[in-house]
C-alpha positions in Angstrom: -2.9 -1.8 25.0 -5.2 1.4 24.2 -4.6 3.1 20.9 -2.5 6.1 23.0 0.0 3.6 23.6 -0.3 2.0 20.6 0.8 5.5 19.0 3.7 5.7 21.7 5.1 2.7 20.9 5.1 3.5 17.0 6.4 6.6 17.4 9.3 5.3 19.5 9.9 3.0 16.5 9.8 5.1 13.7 12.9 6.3 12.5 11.7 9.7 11.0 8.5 11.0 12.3 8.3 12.5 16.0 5.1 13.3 16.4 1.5 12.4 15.4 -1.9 14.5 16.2 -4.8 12.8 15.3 -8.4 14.3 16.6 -11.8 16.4 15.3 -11.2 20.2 14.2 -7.7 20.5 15.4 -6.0 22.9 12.1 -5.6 25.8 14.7 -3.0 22.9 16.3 -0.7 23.3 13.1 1.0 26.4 13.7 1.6 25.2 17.6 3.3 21.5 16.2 5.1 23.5 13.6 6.9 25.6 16.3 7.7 22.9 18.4 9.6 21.1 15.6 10.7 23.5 13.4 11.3 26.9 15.4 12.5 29.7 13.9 11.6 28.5 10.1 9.5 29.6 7.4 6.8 27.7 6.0 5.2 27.0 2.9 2.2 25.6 2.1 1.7 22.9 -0.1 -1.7 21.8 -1.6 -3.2 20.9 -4.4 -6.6 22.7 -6.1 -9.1 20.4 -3.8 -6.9 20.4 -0.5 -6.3 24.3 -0.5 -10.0 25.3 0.0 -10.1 21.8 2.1 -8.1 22.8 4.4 -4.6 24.8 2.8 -6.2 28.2 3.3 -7.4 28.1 7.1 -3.7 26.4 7.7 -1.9 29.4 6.1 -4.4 31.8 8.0 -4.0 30.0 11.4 0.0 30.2 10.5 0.2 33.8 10.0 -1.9 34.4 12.9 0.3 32.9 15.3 3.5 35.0 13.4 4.8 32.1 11.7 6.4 33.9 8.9 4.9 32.3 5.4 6.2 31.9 2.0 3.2 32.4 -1.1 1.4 28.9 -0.9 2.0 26.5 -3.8 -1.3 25.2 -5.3 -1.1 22.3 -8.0 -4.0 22.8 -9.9 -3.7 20.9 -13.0 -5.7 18.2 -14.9 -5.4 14.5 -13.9 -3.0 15.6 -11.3 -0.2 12.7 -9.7 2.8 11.6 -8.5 5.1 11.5 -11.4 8.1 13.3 -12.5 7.5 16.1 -14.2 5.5 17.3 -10.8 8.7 16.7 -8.7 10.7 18.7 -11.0 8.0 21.5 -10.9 7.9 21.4 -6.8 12.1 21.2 -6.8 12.4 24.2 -8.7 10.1 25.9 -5.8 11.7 24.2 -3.1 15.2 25.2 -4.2 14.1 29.0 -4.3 13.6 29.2 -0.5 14.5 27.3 2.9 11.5 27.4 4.3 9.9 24.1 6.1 7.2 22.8 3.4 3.7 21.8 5.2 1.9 19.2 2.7 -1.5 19.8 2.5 -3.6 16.4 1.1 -3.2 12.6 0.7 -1.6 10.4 -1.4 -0.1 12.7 -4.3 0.7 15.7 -2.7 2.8 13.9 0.5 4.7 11.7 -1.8 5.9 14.6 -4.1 6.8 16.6 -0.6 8.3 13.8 1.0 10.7 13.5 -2.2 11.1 17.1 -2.9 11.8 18.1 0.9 14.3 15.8 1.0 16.2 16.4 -2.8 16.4 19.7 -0.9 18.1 18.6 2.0 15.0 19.3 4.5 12.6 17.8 6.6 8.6 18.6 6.0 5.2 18.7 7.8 2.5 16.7 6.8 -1.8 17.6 7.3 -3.5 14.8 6.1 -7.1 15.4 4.9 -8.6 12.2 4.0 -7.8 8.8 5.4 -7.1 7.4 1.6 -4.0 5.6 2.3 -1.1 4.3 4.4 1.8 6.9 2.8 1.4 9.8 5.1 3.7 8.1 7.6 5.6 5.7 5.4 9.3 6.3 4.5 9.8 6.6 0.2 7.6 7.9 -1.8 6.1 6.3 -5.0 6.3 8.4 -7.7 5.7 7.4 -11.8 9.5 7.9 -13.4 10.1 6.6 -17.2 6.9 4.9 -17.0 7.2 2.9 -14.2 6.2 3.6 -10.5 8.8 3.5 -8.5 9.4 4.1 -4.4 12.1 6.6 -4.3 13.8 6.4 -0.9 13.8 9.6 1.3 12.6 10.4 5.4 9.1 10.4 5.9 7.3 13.3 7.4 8.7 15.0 10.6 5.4 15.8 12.5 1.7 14.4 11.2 -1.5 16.1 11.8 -4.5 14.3 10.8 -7.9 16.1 11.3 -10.8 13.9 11.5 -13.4 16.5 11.2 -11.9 17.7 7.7 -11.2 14.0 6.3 -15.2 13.3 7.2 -15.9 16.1 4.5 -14.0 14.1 2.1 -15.5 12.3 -0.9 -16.5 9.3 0.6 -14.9 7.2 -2.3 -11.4 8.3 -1.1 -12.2 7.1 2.3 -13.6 4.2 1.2 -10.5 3.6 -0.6 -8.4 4.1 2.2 -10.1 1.3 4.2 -9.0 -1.0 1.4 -6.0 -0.2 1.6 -5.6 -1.1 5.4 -7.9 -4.2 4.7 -4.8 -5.0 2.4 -2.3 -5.8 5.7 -4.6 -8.3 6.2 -3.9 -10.9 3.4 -0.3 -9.3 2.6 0.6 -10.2 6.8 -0.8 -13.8 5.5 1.8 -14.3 3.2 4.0 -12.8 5.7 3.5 -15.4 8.1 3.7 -17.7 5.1 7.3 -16.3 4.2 8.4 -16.3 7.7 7.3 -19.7 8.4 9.6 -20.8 4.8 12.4 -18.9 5.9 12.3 -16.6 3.5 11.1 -13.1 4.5 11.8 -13.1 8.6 8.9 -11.1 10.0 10.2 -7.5 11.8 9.0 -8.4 15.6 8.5 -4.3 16.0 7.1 -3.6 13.5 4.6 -6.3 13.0 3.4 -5.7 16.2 2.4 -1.8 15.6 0.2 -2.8 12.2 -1.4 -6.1 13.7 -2.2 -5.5 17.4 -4.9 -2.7 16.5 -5.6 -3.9 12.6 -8.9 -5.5 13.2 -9.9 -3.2 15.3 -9.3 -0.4 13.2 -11.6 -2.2 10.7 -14.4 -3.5 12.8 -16.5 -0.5 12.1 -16.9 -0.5 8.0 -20.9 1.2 8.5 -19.4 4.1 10.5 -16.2 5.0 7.6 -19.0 4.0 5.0 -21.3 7.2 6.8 -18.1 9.2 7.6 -18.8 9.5 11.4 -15.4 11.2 12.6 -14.7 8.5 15.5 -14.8 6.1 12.9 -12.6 7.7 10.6 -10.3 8.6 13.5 -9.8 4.7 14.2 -8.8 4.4 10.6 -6.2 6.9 10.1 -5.0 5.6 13.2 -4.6 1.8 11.9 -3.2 3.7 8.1 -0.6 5.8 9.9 0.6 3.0 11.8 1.1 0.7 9.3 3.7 3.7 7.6 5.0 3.6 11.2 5.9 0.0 11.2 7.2 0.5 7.1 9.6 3.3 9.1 10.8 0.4 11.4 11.4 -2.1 9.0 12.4 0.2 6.2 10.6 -2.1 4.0 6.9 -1.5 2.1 6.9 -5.4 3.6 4.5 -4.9 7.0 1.8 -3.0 4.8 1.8 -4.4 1.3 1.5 -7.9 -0.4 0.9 -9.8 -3.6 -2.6 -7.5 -3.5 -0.3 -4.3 -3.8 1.5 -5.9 -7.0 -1.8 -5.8 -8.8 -2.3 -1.9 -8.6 1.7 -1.3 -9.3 1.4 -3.0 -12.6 -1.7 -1.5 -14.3 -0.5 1.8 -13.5 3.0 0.8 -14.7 0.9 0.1 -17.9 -0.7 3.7 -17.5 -4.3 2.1 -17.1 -7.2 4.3 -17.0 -11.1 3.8 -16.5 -13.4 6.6 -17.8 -10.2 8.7 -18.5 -8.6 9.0 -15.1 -6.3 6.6 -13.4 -8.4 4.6 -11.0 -7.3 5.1 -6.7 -4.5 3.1 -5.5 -7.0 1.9 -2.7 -9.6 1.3 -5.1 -6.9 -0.9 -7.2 -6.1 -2.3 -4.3 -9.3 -3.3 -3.0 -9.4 -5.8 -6.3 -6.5 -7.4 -5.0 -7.1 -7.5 -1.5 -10.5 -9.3 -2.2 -8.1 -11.8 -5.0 -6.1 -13.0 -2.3 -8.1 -13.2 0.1 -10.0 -15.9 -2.8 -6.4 -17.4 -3.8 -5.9 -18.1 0.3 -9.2 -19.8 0.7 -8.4 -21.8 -2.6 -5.1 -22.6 -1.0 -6.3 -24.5 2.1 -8.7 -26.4 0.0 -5.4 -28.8 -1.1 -3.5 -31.2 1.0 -0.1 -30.5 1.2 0.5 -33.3 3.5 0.0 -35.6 0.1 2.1 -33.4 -2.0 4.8 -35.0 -4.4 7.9 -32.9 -3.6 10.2 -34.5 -5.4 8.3 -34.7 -8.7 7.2 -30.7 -8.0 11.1 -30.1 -8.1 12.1 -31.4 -10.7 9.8 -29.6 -13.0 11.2 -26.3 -12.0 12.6 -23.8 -14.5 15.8 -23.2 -14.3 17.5 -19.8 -14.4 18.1 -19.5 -18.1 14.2 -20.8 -18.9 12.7 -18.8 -16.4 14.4 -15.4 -17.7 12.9 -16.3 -21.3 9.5 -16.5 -19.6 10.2 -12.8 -18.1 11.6 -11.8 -21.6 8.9 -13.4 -23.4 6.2 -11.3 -20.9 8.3 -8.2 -20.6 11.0 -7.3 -23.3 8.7 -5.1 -25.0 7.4 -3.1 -22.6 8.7 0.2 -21.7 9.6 -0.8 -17.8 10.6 -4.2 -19.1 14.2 -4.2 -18.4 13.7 -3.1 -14.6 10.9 -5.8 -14.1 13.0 -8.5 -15.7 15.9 -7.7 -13.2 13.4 -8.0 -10.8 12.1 -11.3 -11.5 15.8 -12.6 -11.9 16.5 -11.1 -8.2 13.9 -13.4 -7.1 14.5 -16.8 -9.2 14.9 -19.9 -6.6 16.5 -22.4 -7.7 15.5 -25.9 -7.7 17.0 -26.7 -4.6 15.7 -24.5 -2.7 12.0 -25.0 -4.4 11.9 -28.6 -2.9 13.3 -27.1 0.5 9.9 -24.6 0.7 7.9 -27.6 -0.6 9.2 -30.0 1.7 8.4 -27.9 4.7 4.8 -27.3 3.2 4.3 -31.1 3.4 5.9 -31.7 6.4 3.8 -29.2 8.4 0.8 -28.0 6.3 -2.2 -28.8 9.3 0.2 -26.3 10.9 0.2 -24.0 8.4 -3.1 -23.6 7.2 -4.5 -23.3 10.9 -1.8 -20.6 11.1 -2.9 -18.7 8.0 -6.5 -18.7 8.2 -6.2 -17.7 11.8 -4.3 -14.4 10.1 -6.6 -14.0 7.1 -9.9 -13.4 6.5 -12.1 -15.6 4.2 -13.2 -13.8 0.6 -16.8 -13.5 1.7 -15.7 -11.8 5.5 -13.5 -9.7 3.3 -16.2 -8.7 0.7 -18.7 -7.8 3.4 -16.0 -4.9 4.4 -15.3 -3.8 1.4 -18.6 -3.8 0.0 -19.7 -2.0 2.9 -17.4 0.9 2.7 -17.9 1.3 -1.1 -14.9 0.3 -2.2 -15.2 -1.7 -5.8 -15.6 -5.7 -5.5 -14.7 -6.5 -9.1 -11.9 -5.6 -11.3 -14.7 -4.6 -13.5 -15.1 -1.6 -11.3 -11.6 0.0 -12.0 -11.5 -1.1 -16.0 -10.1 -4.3 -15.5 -12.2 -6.9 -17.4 -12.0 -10.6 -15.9 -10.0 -11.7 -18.6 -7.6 -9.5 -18.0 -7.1 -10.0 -14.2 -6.8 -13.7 -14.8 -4.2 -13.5 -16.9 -2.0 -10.7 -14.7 -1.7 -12.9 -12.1 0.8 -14.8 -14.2 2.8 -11.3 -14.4 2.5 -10.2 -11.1 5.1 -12.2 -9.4 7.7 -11.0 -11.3 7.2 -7.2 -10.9 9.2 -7.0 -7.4 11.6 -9.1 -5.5 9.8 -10.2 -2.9 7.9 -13.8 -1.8 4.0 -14.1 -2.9 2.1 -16.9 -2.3 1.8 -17.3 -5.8 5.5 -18.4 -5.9 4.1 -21.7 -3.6 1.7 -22.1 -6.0 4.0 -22.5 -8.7 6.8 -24.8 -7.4 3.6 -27.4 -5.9 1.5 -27.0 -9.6 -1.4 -26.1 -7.8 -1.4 -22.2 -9.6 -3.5 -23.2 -12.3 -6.1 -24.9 -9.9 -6.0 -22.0 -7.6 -7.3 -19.5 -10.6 -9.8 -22.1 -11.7 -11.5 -21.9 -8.5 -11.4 -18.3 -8.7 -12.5 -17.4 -12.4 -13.8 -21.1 -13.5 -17.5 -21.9 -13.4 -18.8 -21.2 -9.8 -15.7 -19.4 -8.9 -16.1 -15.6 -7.3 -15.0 -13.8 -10.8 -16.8 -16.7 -12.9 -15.6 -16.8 -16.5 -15.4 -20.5 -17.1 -12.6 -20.9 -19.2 -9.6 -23.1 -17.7 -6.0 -21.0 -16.4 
């Protein structure tokens, strides 16, 4: 299947977006998608102070040249700029004083608050993506910081897409770099996919596992071209990020794009984490925890499973009443506590159902383990694309100290209701081992005290 019909057959998927552009100097190709799918309407532009000179202002010329009538462009230009509230109540207020069709101008920040906005105001939006940074252009929800907690609000993703690979070349090359993490992330999170599917507890989404996974490797086989910014390369990436919001579309789950690597980013910034005063890239986060996993996998497959002591694993399990005093002892304090405590209850397995997973791990682990390092990459194939790209290889390199990222992964789990390896790791005993081999003496992130 050639990327054309791998777009098709997204497309056809998605529940909200219609249509996708993706080429080289294609912004006079705006104002002809806009009339297609909006005729009649009004536009705004939406961008913020490093997309509007980017891109924003030939958009709103190439607009009004083609007599799409234009409201005045709305510009964020503030300091340490992102998704949280007090922007979407700023870009509501505008919203709400017109009808016109909003066109988001940027990546990450200025989609999300569009995608909310546009649709608190009863609308449907247009998206121009200038850098290939992450996987949210396409995606349905948007995450967005509320009472000090990021949260993925639901609302339609974007009606149309148009991604310009000749603008997103002239993008800092960190961003891009960042994005590549970001898709390298479906790689270990579709591990523990198969993982869950195999246990019976998260079912894989046929469709949708198909659009992110038929083209994923592809889409990262050329790290030295995104690492120079050639535009074919960065055309093949976009591709492989807006598919993966594609598939999130047809599942309407975050599932087909995002893992137990995802959960490390969504905690530090629930902490409000900053390195050298600004908040550190979602991809860049991410990259951390794409490279953790990738580790935590290849620690996994060093056990035997076959050999493993259900029974005896079982019984050892919290029950519900000890395992939400663990959650309140981590979390009661915090200012998101209460949400991430009803998470981790949402989740609880009881012990029945512990020695079920376990059972099937023993009973089928030569299976397993073929299946799952046929899925995921080892840490050092994983660290040779991400190094190449630029995209940080330590938590060092977004403020996190080793210390630190060893002892989060015992918080992690708990922060969404959904299956992580770590969970396995837990009901066999083998947790404590896994981040040995990780952070103990010879380990990747070397720190040599014991887990």
């Amino acid at each position: 299947m050639n990327n054309n019909q791998r777009v098709a057959r997204a497309l056809a998927a998605a529940t909200d977006t219609v249509a996708l552009e993706i080429g080289v100097d294609i912004l006079d190709r705006v104002p002809v998608m806009f009339k297609e799918q909006f005729p009649g309407r009004k536009a705004v532009v939406l961008a913020d102070k490093n997309t509007w000179p980017a891109a924003g202002e030939a958009i709103n010329n190439y607009l009004k040249q083609s007599d799409v009538e234009c409201e005045e462009p709305f510009i964020f230009d503030y300091p340490n700029f992102h998704a949280e509230w007090t922007f979407v109540k700023m870009l509501d207020a505008r919203l709400a004083s017109t009808d016109a069709i909003a066109i988001a101008v940027g990546s990450g920040t200025v989609n999300d608050l569009c995608k909310l906005c546009s649709y608190r105001q009863n609308r449907q939006y247009m998206c121009v993506a200038t850098v290939a940074s992450v996987d949210g252009y396409s995606s349905f929800g948007a995450s967005i910081i509320y009472k000090n907690m990021k949260q993925t609000f639901t609302c339609p993703a974007p009606r149309v897409i148009l991604a310009d690979a000749g603008v997103m070349a002239k993008a800092p090359v960190e961003m891009t770099a960042a994005g590549y993490a970001d898709l390298a992330a479906k790689i270990p999170s579709g591990t523990e996919w198969v993982l869950a599917d195999f246990l019976g507890v998260e079912p894989i989404h046929n469709v949708a596992w198909h659009i992110v996974h038929d083209g994923l490797k592809e889409s990262l086989a050329d790290p030295v071209g995104v690492a120079e910014r050639r535009p074919e390369a960065i055309a093949t990436l976009v591709e492989g990020l807006m598919l993966s919001g594609f598939a999130m579309q047809a599942a309407r789950s975050s599932i087909p794009a995002s893992g137990t690597e995802h959960l490390f980013s969504h905690l530090w910034n629930m902490r409000g984490h900053t390195y050298n005063g600004y908040t550190p890239s979602h991809g860049f986060q991410v990259s951390v925890g794409t490279l953790m996993m990738c580790a935590m996998f290849d620690e996994m497959c060093k056990c035997d499973f076959s050999k493993l002591d259900v029974r005896a694993c079982a019984s050892q399990w919290k029950n519900r009443r000890q395992m939400r005093h663990e959650a309140e002892d981590l979390f009661e304090d915090l200012p998101y506590g209460d949400n991430v405590i009803a998470e981790s209850m949402a989740r609880y397995k009881d012990r029945e159902e512990v020695r079920r997973q376990l059972q099937l791990m023993k009973n089928n682990w030569f299976d397993i383990k073929k299946m799952l390092q046929e899925q995921c990459y080892t840490y050092q194939q994983m660290y040779e694309f991400i190094s190449t790209v630029g995209a940080p290889t330590s938590p060092e390199q977004v403020g996190i100290s080793l210390e630190q990222m060893r002892s989060d992964v015992t918080l992690v789990r708990h922060i969404r209701n959904r299956f992580t390896m770590l969970d396995i790791g837990l009901y066999a005993n083998k947790l404590g081992d896994w981040v040995n081999g990780i952070f103990g003496q010879g380990g990747i992130w070397e720190i040599g005290l014991p887990y």
